[in-house]
C-alpha positions, -999 to +999 in steps of 0.1 A: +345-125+155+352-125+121+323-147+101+336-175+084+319-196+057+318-226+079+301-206+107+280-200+075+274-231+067+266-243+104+246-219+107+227-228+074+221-266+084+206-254+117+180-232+098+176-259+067+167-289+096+144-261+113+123-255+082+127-290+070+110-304+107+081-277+105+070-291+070+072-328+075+054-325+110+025-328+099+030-367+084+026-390+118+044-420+118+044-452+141+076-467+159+060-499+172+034-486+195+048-451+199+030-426+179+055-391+165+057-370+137+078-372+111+101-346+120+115-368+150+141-377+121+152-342+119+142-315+145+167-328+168+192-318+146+189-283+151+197-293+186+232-308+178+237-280+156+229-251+179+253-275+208+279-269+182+272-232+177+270-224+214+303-245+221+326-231+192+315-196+190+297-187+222+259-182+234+260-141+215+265-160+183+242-185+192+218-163+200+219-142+165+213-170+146+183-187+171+165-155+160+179-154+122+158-194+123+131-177+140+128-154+114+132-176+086+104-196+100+086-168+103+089-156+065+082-195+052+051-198+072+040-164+058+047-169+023+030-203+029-003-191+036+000-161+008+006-190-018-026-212+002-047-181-003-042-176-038-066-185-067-061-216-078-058-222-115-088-238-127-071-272-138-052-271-111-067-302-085-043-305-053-055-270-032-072-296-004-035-314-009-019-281-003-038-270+026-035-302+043+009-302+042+008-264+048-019-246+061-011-248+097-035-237+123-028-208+145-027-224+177-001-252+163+023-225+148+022-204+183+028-235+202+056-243+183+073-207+181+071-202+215+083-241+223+111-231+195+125-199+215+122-211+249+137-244+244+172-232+219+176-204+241+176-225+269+198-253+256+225-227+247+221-212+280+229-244+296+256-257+280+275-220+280+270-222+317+281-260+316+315-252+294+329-229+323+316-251+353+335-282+337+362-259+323+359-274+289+357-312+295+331-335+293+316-321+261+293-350+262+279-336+294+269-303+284+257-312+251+235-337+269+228-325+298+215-286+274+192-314+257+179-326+282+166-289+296+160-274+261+144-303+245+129-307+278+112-269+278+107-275+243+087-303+240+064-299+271+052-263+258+046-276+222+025-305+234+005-285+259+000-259+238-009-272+206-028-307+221-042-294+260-082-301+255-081-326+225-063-357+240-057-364+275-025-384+264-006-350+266+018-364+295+026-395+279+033-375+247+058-354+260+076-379+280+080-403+247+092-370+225+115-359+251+125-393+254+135-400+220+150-364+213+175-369+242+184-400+230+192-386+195+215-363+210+235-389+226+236-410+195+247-381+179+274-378+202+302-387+182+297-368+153+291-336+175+327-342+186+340-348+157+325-309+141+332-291+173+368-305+171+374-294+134+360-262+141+376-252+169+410-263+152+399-246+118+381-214+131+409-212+159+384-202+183+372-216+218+345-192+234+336-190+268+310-166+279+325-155+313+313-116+306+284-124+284+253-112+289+223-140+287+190-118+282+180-134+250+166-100+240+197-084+238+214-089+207+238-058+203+273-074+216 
């Protein structure tokens, strides 16, 4: 396939809402008596948007660009801690500030690169496997029914990971994220119709992995 700049630009939003969740994580906010972080608002995002990459171009494209976020995450978090272990000017007051927003503990960022890998490959799996078993239809069903396995993954290995030992709400915590990230995705609904429908018409392009192969480690085709 042929890149195109709206493949670009996808695949830019799925990477910008990736980033964007990681940062503003760390801010907890409360929905009435649910507790979540911040990046509820936009970590599902990269959900819808991977849907619409796995739908329109196929799980080998997909799969580039879950690694190409991966990456990405990879270099921010890095270039994060280089600027957290850096002198501080001597004027300069908001290091404790810094640290607070961005220096992420080990165990949190393994938790959620492993939760990250597992759960987006497994929501393109899904859904790639979903397109050919319903021959096309039902787009609501694969894009929900992916969610609801990826998100699923996701969620429970983040949680365990990153909470297992400090709170023994850790059950309750999962089922409320998974929840509420399902339930974005079906909200979302309409407007991932309404992309894969412009891109499929624009991009002329339909994929459907009948010879693909699925080993998320295999990147070369």
């Amino acid at each position: 396939m042929k890149v195109s700049h709206r493949f670009v630009i996808v695949t830019a939003v799925f990477i910008t809402c990736l980033i964007t969740a990681n940062i503003i994580a760390v801010k907890v906010i409360s929905l009435g008596s649910v507790v979540l972080p911040a990046a509820i608002v936009v970590f599902p995002l990269s959900y819808v948007f991977g849907d619409i990459l796995t739908e329109v171009y196929g799980y080998c494209w997909a799969r580039r660009v879950i690694w190409l976020g991966f990456a990405c995450n990879l270099v921010f978090v890095f270039f994060a801690w280089v600027g957290q272990n850096l002198p501080p000017a001597s004027f300069w007051e908001k290091q404790e500030a810094y640290e607070s927003i961005l220096g992420y503990t080990w165990r949190l960022l393994a938790a959620s690169f492993i939760g990250y890998l597992v759960g987006e490959f497994a929501n393109s799996f899904v859904l790639a496997k979903m397109k050919i078993l319903t021959r096309g239809r039902w787009l609501w069903s694969r894009t929900i029914g992916s969610t609801l396995v990826g998100q699923g993954l996701d969620t429970s290995i983040f949680i365990t990971l990153a909470y297992i030992g400090t709170t023994s709400f850790v059950p309750i915590m999962i089922l409320y994220h998974w929840l509420i990230k399902t339930g974005y995705e079906a909200v979302a609904t309409p407007f991932t119709y309404a992309v894969v429908n412009y891109l499929k018409k624009k991009e002329a392009v339909d994929t459907y992995d009948y010879e693909t192969k699925f080993n998320p480690f295999f990147i070369s085709d």
